[in-house]
C-alpha positions as CSV (number, residue, x, y, z in Angstrom):
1,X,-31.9,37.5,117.3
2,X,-34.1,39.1,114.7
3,X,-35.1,42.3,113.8
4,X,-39.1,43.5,114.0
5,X,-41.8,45.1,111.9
6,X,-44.3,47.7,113.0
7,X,-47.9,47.2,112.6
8,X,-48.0,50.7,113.6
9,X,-45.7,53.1,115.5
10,X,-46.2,51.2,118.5
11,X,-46.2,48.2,118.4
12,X,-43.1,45.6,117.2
13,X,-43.6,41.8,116.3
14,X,-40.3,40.4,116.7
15,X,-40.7,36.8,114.8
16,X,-39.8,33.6,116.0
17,X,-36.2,32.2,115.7
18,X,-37.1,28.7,115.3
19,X,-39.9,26.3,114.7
20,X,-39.8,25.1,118.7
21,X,-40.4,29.5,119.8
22,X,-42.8,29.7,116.8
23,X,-45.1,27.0,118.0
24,X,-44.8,27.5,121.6
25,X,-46.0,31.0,120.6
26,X,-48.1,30.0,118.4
27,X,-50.0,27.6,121.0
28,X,-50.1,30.5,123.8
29,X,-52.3,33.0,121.4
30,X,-54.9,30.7,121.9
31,X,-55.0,30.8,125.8
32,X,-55.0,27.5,125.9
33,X,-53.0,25.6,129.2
34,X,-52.5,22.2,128.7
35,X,-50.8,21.8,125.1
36,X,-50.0,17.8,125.8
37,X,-47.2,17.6,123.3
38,X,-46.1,20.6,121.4
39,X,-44.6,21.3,117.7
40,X,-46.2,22.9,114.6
41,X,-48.6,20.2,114.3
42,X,-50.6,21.0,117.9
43,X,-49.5,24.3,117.8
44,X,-51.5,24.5,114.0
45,X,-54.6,22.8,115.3
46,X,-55.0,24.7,118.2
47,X,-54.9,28.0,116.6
48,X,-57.6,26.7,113.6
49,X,-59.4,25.8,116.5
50,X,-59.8,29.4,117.7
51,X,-59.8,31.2,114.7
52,X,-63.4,28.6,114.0
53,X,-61.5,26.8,111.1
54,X,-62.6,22.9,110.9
55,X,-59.4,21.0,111.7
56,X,-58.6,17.4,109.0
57,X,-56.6,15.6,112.0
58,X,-55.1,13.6,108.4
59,X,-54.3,16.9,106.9
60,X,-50.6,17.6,106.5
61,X,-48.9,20.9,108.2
62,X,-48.5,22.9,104.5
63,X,-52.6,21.9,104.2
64,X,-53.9,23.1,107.8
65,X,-51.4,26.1,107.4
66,X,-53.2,27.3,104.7
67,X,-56.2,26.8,105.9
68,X,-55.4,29.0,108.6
69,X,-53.7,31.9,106.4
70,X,-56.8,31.6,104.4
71,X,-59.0,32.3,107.5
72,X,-56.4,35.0,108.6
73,X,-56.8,36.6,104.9
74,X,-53.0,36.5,104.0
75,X,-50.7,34.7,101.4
76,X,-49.6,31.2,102.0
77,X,-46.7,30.8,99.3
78,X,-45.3,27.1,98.2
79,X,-41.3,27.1,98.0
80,X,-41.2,29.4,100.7
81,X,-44.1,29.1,103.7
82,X,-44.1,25.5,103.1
83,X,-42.3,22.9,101.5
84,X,-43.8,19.6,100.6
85,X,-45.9,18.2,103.4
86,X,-44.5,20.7,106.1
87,X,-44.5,24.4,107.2
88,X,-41.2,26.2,107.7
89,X,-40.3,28.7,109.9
90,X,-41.2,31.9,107.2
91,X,-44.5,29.9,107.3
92,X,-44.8,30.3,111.1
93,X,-43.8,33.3,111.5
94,X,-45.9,34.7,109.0
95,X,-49.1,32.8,110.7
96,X,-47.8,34.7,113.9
97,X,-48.3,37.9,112.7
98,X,-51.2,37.5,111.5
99,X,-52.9,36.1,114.6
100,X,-50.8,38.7,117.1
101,X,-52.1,41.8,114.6
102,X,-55.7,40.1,115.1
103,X,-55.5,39.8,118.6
104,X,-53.9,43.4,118.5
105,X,-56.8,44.8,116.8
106,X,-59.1,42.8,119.0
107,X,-57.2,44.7,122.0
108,X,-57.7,48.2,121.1
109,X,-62.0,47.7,121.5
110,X,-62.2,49.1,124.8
111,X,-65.7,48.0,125.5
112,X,-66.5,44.3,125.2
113,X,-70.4,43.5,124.3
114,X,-70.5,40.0,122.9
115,X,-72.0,37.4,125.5
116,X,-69.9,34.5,125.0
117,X,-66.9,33.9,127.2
118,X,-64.2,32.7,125.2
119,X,-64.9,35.4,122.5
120,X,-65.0,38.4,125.4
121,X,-61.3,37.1,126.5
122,X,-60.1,37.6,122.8
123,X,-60.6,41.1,124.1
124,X,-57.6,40.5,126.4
125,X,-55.0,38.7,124.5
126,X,-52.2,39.9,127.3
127,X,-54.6,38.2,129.8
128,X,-54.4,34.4,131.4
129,X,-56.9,33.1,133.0
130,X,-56.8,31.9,136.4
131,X,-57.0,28.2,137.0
132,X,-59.4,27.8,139.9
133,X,-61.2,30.2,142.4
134,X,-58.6,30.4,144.8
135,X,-55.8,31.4,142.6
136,X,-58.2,34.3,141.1
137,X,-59.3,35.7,144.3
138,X,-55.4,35.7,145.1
139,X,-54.5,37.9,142.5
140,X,-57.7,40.2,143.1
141,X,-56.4,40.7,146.6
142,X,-52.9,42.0,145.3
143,X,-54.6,44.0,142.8
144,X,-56.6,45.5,145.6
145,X,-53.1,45.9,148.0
146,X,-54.9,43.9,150.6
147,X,-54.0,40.3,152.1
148,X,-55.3,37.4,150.4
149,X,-58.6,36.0,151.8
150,X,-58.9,31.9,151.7
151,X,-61.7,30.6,150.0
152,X,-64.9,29.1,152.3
153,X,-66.4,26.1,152.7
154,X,-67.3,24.4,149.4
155,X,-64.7,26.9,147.5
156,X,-66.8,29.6,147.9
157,X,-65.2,33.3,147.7
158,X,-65.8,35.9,150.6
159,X,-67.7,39.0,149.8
160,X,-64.9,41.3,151.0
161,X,-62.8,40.6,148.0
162,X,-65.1,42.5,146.0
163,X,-65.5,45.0,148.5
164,X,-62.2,46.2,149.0
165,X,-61.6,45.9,145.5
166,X,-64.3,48.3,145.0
167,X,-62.9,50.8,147.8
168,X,-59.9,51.0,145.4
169,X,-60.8,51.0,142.1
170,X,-64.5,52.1,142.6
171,X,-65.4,53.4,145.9
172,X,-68.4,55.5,144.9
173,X,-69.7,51.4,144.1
174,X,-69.5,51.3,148.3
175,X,-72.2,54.1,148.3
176,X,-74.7,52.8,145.5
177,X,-77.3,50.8,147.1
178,X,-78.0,48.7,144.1
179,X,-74.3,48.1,143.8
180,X,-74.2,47.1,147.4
181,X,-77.0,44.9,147.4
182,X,-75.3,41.4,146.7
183,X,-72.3,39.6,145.9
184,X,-73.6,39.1,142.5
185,X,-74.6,42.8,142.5
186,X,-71.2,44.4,143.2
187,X,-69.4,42.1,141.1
188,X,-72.1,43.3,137.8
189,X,-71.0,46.3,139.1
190,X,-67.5,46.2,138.8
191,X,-67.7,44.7,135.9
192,X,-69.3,47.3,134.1
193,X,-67.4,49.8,135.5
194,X,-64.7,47.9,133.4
195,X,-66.1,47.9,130.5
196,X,-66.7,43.9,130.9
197,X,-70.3,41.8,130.6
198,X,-71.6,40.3,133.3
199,X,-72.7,36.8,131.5
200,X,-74.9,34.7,132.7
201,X,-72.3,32.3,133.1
202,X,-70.7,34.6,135.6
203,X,-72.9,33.8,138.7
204,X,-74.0,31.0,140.0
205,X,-77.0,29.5,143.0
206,X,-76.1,30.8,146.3
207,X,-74.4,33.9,145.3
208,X,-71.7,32.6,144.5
209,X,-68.9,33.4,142.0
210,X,-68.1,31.2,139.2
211,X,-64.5,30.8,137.6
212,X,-65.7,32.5,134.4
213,X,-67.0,35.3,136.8
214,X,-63.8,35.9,138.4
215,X,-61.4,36.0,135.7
216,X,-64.0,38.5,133.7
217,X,-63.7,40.6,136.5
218,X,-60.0,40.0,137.0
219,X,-59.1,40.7,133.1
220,X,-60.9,44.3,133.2
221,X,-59.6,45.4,136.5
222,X,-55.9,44.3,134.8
223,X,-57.2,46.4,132.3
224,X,-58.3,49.3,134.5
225,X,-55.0,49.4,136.1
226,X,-52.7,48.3,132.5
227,X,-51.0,45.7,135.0
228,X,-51.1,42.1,135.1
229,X,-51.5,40.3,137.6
230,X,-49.8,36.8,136.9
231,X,-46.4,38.7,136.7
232,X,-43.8,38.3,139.8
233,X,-44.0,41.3,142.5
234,X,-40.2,41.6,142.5
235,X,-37.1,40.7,139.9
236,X,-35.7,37.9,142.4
237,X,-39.0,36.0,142.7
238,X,-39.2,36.1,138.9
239,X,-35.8,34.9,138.3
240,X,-36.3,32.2,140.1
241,X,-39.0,31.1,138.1
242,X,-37.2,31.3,135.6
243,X,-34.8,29.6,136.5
244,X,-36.4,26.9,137.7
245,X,-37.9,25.9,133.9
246,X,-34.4,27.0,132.4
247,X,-32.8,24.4,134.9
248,X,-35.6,21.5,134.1
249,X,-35.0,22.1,130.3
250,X,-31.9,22.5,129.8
251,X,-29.6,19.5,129.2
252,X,-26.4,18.6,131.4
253,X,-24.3,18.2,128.3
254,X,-24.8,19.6,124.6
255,X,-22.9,17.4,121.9
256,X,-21.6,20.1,119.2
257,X,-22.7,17.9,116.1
258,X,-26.0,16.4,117.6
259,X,-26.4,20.6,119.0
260,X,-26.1,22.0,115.0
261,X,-27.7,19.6,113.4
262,X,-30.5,20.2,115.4
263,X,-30.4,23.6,115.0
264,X,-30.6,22.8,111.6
265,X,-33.7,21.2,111.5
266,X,-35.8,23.6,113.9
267,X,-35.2,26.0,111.4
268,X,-32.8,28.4,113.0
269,X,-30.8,30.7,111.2
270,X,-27.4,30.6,113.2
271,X,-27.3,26.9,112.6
272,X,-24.1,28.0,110.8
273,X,-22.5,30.3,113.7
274,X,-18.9,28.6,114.9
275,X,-20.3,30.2,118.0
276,X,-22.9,27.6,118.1
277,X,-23.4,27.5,121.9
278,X,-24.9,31.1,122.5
279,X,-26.9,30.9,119.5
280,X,-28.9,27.9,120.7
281,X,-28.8,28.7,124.3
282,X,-30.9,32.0,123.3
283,X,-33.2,29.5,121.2
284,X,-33.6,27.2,124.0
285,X,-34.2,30.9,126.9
286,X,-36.9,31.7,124.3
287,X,-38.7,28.8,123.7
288,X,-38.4,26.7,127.3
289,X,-39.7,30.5,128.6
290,X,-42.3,30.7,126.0
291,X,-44.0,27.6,126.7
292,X,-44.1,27.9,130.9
293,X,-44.6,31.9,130.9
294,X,-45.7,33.1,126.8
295,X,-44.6,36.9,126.2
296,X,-47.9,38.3,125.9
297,X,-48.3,38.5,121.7
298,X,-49.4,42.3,122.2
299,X,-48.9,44.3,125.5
300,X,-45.9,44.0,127.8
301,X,-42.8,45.2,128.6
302,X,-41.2,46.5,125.5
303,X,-38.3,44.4,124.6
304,X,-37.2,46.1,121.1
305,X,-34.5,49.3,121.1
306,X,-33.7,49.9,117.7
307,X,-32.3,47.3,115.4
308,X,-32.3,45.0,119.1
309,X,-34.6,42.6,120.2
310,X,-33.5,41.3,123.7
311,X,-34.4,37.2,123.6
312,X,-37.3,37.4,126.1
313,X,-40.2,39.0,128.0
314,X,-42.6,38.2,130.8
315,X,-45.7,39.9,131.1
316,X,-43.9,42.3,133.6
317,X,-40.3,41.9,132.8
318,X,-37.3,42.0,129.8
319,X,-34.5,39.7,129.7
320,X,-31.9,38.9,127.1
321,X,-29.5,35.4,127.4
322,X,-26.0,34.9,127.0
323,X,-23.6,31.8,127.7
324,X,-20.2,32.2,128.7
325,X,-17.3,29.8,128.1
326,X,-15.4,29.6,131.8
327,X,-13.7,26.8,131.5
328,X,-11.9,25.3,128.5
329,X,-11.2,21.2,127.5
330,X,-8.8,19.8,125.2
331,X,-10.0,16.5,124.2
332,X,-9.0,13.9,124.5
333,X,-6.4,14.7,126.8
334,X,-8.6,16.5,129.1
335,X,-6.2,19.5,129.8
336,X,-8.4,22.0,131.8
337,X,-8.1,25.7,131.5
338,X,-10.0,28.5,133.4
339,X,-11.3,31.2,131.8
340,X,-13.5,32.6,134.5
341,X,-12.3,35.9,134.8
342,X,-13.0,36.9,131.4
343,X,-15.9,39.0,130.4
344,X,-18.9,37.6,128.8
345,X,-19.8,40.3,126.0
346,X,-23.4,41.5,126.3
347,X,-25.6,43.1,124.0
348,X,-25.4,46.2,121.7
349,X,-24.8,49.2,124.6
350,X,-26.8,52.1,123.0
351,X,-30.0,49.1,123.4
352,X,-28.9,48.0,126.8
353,X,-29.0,51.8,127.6
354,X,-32.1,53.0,126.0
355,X,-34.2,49.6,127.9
356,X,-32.6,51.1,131.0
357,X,-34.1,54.4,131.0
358,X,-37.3,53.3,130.5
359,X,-37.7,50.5,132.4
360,X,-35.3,47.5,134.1
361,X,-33.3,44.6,132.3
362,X,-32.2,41.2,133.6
363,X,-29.8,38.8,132.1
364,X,-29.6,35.0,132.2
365,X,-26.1,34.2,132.0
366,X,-25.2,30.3,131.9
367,X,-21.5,29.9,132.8
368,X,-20.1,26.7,131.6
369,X,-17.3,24.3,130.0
370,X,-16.3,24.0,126.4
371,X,-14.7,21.4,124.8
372,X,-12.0,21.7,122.1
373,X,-11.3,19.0,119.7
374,X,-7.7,18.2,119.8
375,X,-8.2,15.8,116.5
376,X,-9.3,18.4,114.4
377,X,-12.3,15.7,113.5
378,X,-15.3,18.0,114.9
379,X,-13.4,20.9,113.0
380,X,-13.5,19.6,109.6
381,X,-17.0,17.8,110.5
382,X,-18.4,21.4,111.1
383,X,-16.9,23.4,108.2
384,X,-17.9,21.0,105.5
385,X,-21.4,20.6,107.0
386,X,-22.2,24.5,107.8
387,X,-21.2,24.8,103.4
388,X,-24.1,22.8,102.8
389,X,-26.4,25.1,100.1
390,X,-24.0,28.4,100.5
391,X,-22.5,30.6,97.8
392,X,-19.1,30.3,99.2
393,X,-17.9,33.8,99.9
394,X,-14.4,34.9,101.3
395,X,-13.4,36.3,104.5
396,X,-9.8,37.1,105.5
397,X,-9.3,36.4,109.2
398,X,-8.4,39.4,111.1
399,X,-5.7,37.5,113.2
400,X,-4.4,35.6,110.1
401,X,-5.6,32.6,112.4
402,X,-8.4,29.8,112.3
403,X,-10.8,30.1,115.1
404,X,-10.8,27.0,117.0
405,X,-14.5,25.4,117.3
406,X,-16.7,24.3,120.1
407,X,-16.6,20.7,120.0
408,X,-19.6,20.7,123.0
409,X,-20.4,22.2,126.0
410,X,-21.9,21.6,129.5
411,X,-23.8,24.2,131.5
412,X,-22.1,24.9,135.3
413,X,-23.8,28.0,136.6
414,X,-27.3,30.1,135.5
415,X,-27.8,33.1,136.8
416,X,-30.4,35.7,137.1
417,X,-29.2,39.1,137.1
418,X,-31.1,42.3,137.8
419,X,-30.2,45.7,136.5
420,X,-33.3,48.2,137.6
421,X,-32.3,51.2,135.7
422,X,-29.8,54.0,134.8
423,X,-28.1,54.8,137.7
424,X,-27.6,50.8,138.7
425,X,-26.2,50.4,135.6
426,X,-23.9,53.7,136.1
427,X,-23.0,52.1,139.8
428,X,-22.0,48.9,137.9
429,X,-19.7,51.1,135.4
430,X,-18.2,52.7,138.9
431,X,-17.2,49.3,141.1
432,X,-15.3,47.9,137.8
433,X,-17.6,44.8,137.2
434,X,-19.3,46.2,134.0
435,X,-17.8,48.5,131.1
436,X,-19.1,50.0,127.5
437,X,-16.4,48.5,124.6
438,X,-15.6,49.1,121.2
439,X,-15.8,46.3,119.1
440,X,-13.2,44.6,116.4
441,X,-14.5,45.0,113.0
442,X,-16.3,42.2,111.3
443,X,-13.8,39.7,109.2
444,X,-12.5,41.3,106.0
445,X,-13.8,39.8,102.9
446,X,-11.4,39.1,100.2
447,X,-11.1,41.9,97.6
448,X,-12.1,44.3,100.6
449,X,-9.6,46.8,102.2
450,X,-11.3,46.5,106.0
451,X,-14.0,44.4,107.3
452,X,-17.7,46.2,108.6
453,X,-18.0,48.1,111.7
454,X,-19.2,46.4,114.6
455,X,-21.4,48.3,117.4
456,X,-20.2,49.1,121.2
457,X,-20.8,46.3,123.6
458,X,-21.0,46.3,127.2
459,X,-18.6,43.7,128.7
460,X,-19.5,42.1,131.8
461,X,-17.6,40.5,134.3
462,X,-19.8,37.5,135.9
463,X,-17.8,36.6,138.9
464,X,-18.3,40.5,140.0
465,X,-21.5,40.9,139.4
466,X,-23.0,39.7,142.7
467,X,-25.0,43.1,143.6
468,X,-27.3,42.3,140.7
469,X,-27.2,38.7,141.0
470,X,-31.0,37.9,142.2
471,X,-30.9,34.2,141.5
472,X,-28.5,31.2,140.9
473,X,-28.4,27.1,139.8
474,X,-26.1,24.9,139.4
475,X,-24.9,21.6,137.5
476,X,-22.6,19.3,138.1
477,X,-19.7,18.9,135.8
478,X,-19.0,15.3,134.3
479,X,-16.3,13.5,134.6
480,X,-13.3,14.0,131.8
């Protein structure tokens, strides 16, 4: 995980960690809902799309990024934001801050005047769009605290979603008699009291409401109320929608060589980690999430404390990933060994902590088997390959042992788990399942008396954790 920059004291971009969450981020800035295939190269032309830049289909990545950076009045730097033909992650990342500090800016006008749809939603980057009538007038109703009204005969929408939204948000609207006198009427009126335009586009014969109509109304009543909507009422529903896509995405088995190199080549920067598994598990949590449910680029739940950004966010809730070895192979021979009740280590405590008194944290924990190379053959495969391009520096292990390396490893069990604030944590520390440790010091390197501090953790015990448990999956294991 990376570190963030301020555009101001408020607000943190936390970059991408590989080319796969950079373009699936990338893509959801636009609003866009149906990417077809996904990568820097639709990613790219979407974006120049909505910035109004005239997109070469035949133009290479490194040419369309630039295009774009030029648009977005920033550097675009050969060596380093692209190499060759293609864009590289710095390249991304650097087009991703750009856009999410335009759509930032863009979010801060309070009052939206132009007359064109597409350019009065820029005005709500947080915001996504309904996808038909019925969904909209669904999530007006829970906005309104009322029970959701089915639409009518040819898809038409039922007055009394406006009204009652009205008697909650604007009830002196109830009382105006030009307000009050039609559908179309009351839902001008609303939308001025949002600071929204009431486009021509809005309304159509018959009174009735179009699409564009109810999700202008929809993103300035989200607005009014600094909610959205098309989050999950509680932390179990949520979960398992979560998941769900984790569960669809994820593979049954991860090959460690096929794994790293692949890490390699989307750019990520713990290609190199012997604890390859948890790296790329948080890389696959950020970008499966990012492409079914995109962290709103400004807005949101925080999910930065400190030096620690937690791997994810909805548009109502922070979580941060973590898989956990409960099961060990030796192969060939197949010997099995449990590991179950050991604690998977967590994040830094004094983030954990400071998330938790301002708002709730989940964790996705994926329980599963690693394999162990009894040949020494992935061992040597994986130290010469993570050398490639490094100044070789020393390190001393602490144990005066090698590490043994992750071979591969199969997911078991994904769970969702809920921790709502302060005192759940506390009642976690209290029934033994959850507990704030100091951490060994980092690995000594030669010519140095004591390796670096290391922060305290919080160690979790997974097979106790069932009160904050709010979701669970399962694969099955293959045979040895």
């Amino acid at each position: 995980m990376q570190q963030g920059d301020l555009f101001d004291d408020d607000v943190l971009f936390v970059p991408a960690a590989t080319m796969d969450e950079a373009a699936a981020r990338l893509f959801s800035l636009t609003g866009a809902r149906d990417p077809g295939t996904r990568g820097p190269k639709r990613s790219l032309e979407a974006l120049a799309t909505d910035l109004g830049v005239g997109v070469d289909l035949a133009a290479t990545n490194a040419v369309l990024g630039g295009q774009i950076a030029q648009a977005l009045s920033i550097g675009w730097r050969a060596g380093r934001d692209f190499i060759g033909l293609q864009v590289t992650l710095d390249g991304l990342n650097k087009l991703l801050r750009a856009a999410t500090r335009e759509l930032w800016l863009t979010s801060r006008r309070r009052s939206v005047n132009v007359d064109a749809y597409v350019d009065v939603l820029r005005a709500f980057p947080t915001f996504r769009p309904a996808m038909d009538k019925q969904e909209a007038v669904d999530r007006l109703s829970n906005l309104a605290g009322v029970a959701r009204d089915r639409l009518g005969p040819g898809g038409k929408e039922h007055r009394v979603t406006f009204d009652t939204l009205a008697q909650q948000l604007a009830p002196d609207l109830l009382l105006d008699p030009d307000a009050r006198r039609s559908k179309h009427t009351m839902v001008a009126a609303l939308c001025q009291r949002f600071s929204v335009p009431w486009l021509t586009t809005a309304g159509s014969t018959g009174q009735s409401v179009t699409l564009e109509g109810l999700n202008l109304l929809l993103a300035g009543a989200e607005r009014h109320l600094s909610v959205a909507s098309l989050g999950w009422g509680t932390p179990e529903d949520e979960g398992s929608a979560l998941l769900g896509v984790l569960r669809a995405g994820l593979a049954g088995h991860w090959d460690g060589r096929h794994t790293v190199e692949r890490m390699h080549e989307n750019g990520s920067r713990n290609w190199r980690q012997m604890e390859w598994p948890g790296f790329y598990f948080e890389e696959q949590v950020a970008t499966l999430l990012n492409v079914a449910y995109p962290t709103p680029a400004v807005g949101g739940p925080r999910r930065t404390y400190g030096a620690t950004p937690f791997d994810y966010a909805s548009s109502s809730r922070v979580w941060d990933a973590k898989a956990h070895t409960v099961q060990e192979v030796l192969v060939p021979s197949g010997k099995r060994t449990s590991t179950a009740s050991g604690a998977a280590i967590l994040n830094d405590s004094a983030a954990i902590t400071a998330c938790l008194a301002e708002q709730g944290l989940g964790f996705l924990i994926l329980d599963g088997a690693a394999s162990f190379d009894e040949t020494g053959q992935f061992d040597d495969w994986h130290r010469d390959y993570t050398r490639e391009g490094r100044t070789r520096v020393d390190y001393v292990s602490n144990s005066g042992r090698h590490r043994r390396r992750k071979s591969a490893f199969e997911p078991m069990t994904l769970r969702a788990l809920w921790i709502a604030d302060l005192p759940a944590l506390n009642a976690g520390i209290a029934g033994g399942w959850i507990s704030r440790e100091k951490q060994g010091a980092q690995q000594v390197r030669v010519g140095h008396e004591r390796g670096a501090d290391r922060h305290d953790k919080f160690h979790l015990k997974v097979h106790k954790s069932a009160p904050w448990t709010v979701a669970q999956t399962s694969w099955t294991l293959r045979a040895s």
